[in-house]
C-alpha positions as CSV (number, residue, x, y, z in Angstrom):
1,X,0.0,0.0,0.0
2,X,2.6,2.4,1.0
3,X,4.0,1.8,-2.6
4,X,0.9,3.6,-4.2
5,X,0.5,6.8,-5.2
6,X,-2.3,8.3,-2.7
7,X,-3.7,11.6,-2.2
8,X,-2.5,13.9,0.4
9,X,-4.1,14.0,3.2
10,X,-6.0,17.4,3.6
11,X,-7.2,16.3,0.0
12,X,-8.2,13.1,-0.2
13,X,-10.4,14.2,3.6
14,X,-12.1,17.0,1.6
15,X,-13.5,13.6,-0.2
16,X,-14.3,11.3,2.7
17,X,-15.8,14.5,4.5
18,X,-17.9,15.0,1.2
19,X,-20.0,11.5,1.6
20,X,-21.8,12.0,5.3
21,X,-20.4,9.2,6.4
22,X,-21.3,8.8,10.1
23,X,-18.9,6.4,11.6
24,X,-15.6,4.7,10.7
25,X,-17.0,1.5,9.7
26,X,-19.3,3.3,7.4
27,X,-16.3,4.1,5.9
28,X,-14.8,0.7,5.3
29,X,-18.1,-0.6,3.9
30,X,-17.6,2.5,1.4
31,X,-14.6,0.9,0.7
32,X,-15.5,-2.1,-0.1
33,X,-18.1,-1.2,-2.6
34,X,-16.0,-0.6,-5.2
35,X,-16.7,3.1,-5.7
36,X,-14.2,4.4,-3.5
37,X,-10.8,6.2,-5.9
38,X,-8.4,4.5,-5.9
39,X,-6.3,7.4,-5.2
40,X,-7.4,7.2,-1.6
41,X,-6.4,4.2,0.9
42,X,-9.0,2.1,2.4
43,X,-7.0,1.7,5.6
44,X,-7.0,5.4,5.8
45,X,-6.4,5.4,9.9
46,X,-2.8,3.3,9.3
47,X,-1.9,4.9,5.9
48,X,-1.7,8.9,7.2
49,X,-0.8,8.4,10.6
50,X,2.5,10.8,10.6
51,X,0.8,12.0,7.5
52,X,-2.0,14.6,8.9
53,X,-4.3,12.0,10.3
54,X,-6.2,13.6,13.5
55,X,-8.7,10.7,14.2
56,X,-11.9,9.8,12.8
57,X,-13.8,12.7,13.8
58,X,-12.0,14.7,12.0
59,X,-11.3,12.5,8.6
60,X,-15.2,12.0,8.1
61,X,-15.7,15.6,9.1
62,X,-18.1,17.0,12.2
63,X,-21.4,16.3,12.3
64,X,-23.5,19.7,12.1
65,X,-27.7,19.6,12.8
66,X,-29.3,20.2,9.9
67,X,-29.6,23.5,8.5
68,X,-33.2,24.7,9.7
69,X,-32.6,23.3,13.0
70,X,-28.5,24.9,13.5
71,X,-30.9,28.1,12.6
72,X,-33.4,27.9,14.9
73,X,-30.2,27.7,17.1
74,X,-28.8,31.2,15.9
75,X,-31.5,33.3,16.2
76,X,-32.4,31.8,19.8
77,X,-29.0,33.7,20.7
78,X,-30.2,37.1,20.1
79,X,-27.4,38.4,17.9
80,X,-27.6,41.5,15.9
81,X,-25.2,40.4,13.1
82,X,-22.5,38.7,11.5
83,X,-19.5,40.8,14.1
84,X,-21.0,39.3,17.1
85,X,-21.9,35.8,15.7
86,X,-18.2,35.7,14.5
87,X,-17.3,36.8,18.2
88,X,-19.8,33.9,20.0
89,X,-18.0,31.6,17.0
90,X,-14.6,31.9,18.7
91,X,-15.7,32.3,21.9
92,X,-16.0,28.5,23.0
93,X,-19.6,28.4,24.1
94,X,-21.1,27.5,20.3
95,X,-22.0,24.2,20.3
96,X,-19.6,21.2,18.4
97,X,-22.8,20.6,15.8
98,X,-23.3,24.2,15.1
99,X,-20.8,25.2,12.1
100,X,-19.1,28.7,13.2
101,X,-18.6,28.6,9.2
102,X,-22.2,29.0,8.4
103,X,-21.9,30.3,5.6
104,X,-20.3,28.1,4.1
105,X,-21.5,24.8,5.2
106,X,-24.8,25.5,4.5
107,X,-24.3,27.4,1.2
108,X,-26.8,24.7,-0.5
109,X,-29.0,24.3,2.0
110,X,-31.0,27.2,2.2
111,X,-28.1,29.6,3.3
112,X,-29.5,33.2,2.2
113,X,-27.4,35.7,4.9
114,X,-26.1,36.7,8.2
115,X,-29.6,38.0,9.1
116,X,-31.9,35.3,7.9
117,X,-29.5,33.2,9.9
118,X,-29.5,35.4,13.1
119,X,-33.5,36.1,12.5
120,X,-32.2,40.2,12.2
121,X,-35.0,41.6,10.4
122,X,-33.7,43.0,6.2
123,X,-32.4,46.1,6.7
124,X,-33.4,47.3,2.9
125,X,-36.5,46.6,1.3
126,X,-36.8,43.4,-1.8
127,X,-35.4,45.3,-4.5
128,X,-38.9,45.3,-6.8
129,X,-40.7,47.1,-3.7
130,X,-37.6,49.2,-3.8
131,X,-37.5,49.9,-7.4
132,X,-41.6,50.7,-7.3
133,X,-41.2,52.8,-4.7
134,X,-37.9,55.0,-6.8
135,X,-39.7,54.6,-10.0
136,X,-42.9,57.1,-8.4
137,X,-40.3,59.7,-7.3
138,X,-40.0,60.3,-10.9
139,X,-36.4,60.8,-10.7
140,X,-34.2,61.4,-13.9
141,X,-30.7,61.4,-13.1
142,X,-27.9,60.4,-10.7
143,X,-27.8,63.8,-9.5
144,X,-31.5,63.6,-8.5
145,X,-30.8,60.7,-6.9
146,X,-27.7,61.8,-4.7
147,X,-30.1,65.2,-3.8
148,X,-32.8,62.6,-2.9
149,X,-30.8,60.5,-0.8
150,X,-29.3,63.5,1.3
151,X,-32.9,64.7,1.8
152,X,-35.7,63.1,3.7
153,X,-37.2,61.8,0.7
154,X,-35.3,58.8,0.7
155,X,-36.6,55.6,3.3
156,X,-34.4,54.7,5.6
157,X,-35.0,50.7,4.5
158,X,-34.5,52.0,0.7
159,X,-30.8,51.7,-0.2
160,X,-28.7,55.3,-1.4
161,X,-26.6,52.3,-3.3
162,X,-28.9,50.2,-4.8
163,X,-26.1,48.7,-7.4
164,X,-24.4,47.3,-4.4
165,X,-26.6,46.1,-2.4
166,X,-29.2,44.5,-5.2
167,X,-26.4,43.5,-7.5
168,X,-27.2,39.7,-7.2
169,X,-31.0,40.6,-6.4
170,X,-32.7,41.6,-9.8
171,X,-30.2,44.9,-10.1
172,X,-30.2,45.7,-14.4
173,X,-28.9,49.5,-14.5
174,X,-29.8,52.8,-13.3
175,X,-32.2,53.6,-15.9
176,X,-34.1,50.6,-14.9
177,X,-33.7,51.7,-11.4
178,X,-35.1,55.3,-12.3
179,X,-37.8,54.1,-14.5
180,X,-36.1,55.8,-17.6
181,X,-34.1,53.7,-19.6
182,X,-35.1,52.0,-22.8
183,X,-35.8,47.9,-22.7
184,X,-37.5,46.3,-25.4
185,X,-41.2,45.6,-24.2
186,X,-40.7,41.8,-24.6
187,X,-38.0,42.7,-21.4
188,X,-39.4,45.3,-19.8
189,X,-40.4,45.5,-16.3
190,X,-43.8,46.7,-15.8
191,X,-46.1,46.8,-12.9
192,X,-48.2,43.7,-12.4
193,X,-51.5,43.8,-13.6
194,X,-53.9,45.2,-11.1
195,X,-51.4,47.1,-10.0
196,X,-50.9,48.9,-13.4
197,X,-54.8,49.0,-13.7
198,X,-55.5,50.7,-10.5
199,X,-52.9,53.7,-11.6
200,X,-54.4,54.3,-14.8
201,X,-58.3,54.1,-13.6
202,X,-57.1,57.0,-11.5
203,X,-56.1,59.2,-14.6
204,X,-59.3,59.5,-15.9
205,X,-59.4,58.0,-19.4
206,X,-62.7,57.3,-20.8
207,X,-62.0,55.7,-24.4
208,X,-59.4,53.4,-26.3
209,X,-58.5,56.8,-28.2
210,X,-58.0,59.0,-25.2
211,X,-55.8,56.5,-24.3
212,X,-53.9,56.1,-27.2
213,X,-53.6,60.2,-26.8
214,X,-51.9,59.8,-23.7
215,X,-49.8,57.4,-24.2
216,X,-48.5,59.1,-27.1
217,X,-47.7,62.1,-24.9
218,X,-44.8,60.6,-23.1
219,X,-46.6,60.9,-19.8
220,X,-46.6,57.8,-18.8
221,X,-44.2,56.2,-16.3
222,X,-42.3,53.5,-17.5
223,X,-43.7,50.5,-15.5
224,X,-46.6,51.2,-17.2
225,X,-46.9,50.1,-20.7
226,X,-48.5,51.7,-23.5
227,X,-49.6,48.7,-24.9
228,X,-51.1,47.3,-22.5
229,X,-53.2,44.6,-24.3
230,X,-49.9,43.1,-25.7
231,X,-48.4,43.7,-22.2
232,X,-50.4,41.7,-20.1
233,X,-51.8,39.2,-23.0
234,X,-51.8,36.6,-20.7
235,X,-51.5,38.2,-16.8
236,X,-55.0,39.5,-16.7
237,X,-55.8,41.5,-19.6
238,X,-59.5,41.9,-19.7
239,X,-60.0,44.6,-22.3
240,X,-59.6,48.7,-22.1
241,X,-63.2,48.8,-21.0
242,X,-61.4,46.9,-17.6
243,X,-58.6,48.6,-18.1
244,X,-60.1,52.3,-17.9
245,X,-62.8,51.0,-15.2
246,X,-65.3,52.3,-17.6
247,X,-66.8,48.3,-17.8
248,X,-67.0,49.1,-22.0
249,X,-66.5,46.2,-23.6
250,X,-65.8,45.5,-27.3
251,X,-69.1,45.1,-29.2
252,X,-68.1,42.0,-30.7
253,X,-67.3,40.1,-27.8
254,X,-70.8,41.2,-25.7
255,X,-72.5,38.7,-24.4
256,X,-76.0,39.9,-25.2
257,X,-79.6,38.5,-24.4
258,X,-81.7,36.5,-26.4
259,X,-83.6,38.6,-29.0
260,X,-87.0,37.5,-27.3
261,X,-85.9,38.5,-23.8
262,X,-84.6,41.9,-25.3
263,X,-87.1,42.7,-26.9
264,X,-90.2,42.2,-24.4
265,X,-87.7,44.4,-21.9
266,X,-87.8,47.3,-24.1
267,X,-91.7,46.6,-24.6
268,X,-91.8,46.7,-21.1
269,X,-90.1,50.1,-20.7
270,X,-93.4,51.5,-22.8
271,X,-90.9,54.6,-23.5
272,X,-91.8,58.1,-24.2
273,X,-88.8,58.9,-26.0
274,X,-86.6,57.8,-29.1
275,X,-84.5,54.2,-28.5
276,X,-81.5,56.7,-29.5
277,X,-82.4,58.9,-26.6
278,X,-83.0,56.3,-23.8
279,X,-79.6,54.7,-25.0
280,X,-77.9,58.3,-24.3
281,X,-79.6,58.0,-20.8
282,X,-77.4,55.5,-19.5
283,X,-80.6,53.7,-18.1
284,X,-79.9,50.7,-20.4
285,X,-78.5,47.5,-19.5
286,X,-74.9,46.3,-20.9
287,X,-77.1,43.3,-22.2
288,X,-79.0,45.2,-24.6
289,X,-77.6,46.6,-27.8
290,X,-78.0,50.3,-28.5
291,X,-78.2,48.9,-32.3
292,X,-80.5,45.7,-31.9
293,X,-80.9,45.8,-35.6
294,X,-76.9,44.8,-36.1
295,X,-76.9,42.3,-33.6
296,X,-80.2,40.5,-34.2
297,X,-80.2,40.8,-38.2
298,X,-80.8,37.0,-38.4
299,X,-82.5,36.3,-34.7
300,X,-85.9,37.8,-35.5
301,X,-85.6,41.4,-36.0
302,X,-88.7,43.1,-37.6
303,X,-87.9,46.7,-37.2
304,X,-87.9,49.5,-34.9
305,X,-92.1,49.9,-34.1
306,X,-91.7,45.4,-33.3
307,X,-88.6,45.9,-31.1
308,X,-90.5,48.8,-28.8
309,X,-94.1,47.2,-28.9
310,X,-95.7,50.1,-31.1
């Protein structure tokens, strides 16, 4: 054995350490299987005594609680952040099944930062309640933004250095920060849906062209798209009648009632005044058609004097 060319110690325990082996002769049956390298003894206690060895414990690696339960652990300590877990880490008191390398032991494991692990509430906010919040200050520049964030109109939990802190969190460019810079709509990062919606009803639009009007004026902020219907094809479009919270919907996808039924309601109006008129009054249902002789052509329609019972 000693003739073979093995892998030094530290290296060839990075492997052993890496199967979760929990006791020597787990290791030996490993060995036997036939899948252990061959660069690595099976009598690894004998082979690197004088070599590095420092017992079983440590060749097969300590045996840390799983990661949930090591952080329930942490944030029963009360610690504000990573100084002072460092500082209990070195201290002595920190339990041998607690990892004082947190970090890294549980880097695949659910591992998302010092505070999650310490229970430390975020300091900043997610970076797309962040970026919603920025994109209504309406802010243009860098300089705007360095005035804004020596003034009071800046949160304390929304980050002067968003490209930092954000970088590995949905962070694209300060124009997408701002709300200003150009990205294709198939990219673009508009509000969701009902979000979007609730903005616009509050402008006070009233038809598809007045629409159309505004969004052609450069108005518009850039989470909210100009095309909307292409924007939210499939998260919730509903048409620009839902859109506008007007309730118009197009003509030809009305859901009217059955010529009969229409007609004895307007027979039962007994009406005073012109069909045209009453349609103007905003009295009639959206079920009715203001032109009945369109949508019933082939359903039974036998003029204007049948349709009103005269």
């Amino acid at each position: 054995m000693s003739r073979r060319k093995y892998l030094p110690y530290e290296e060839a325990r990075l492997i052993a350490r890496s199967l979760n082996l929990k006791s020597y002769d787990e290791w030996l049956a490993y060995s036997e299987s036939g899948r252990k390298p061959d660069n690595i003894p099976a009598s690894a206690r004998h082979y690197y005594i004088g070599r590095g060895w420092a017992g079983v414990r440590d060749w097969l690696g300590p045996k840390y609680r799983p990661f949930e339960d090591a952080g329930n652990f942490a944030k029963s300590l009360g610690l504000a952040g990573q100084r002072e877990w460092e500082e209990y880490s070195r201290s002595g008191a920190r339990p041998r099944d607690i990892p004082g390398s947190s970090d890294s032991q549980y880097t695949d494991q659910g591992w998302v930062g010092f505070r999650d692990w310490l229970g430390v509430p975020p300091r900043f906010r997610s970076f797309e309640d962040a970026r919603s919040f920025v994109w209504t200050l309406g802010i243009k520049s860098g300089e705007e933004w360095s005035k804004c964030c020596k003034s009071s109109g800046r949160p304390s939990d929304i980050p002067a250095s968003p490209d930092t802190v954000y970088g590995h969190q949905g962070w694209d460019s300060w124009g997408d920060w701002f709300g200003t810079g150009y990205v294709s709509t198939s990219r673009r990062k508009f509000w969701p849906y009902e979000d979007a919606k609730t903005f616009v009803r509050e402008l006070g639009i009233k038809t598809g062209r007045e629409w159309i009007q505004h969004a052609k004026s450069g108005k518009l902020p850039a989470y909210i798209p100009k095309s909307p219907h292409m924007a939210y094809k499939d998260k919730g479009w509903a048409g620009y009648g839902d859109w506008l919270g007007t309730g118009t919907i197009a003509h030809r996808k009305r859901e009217w009632a059955p010529f009969e039924e229409a007609r004895a309601f307007v027979r039962s109006l007994h009406l005073k005044v012109t069909w045209r008129k009453y349609c103007k009054s905003g009295e009639r249902p959206i079920n009715i058609p203001t032109d009945p002789a369109r949508v019933y052509k082939d359903q039974g329609w036998a003029g204007m004097p049948d349709w009103l019972g005269k």
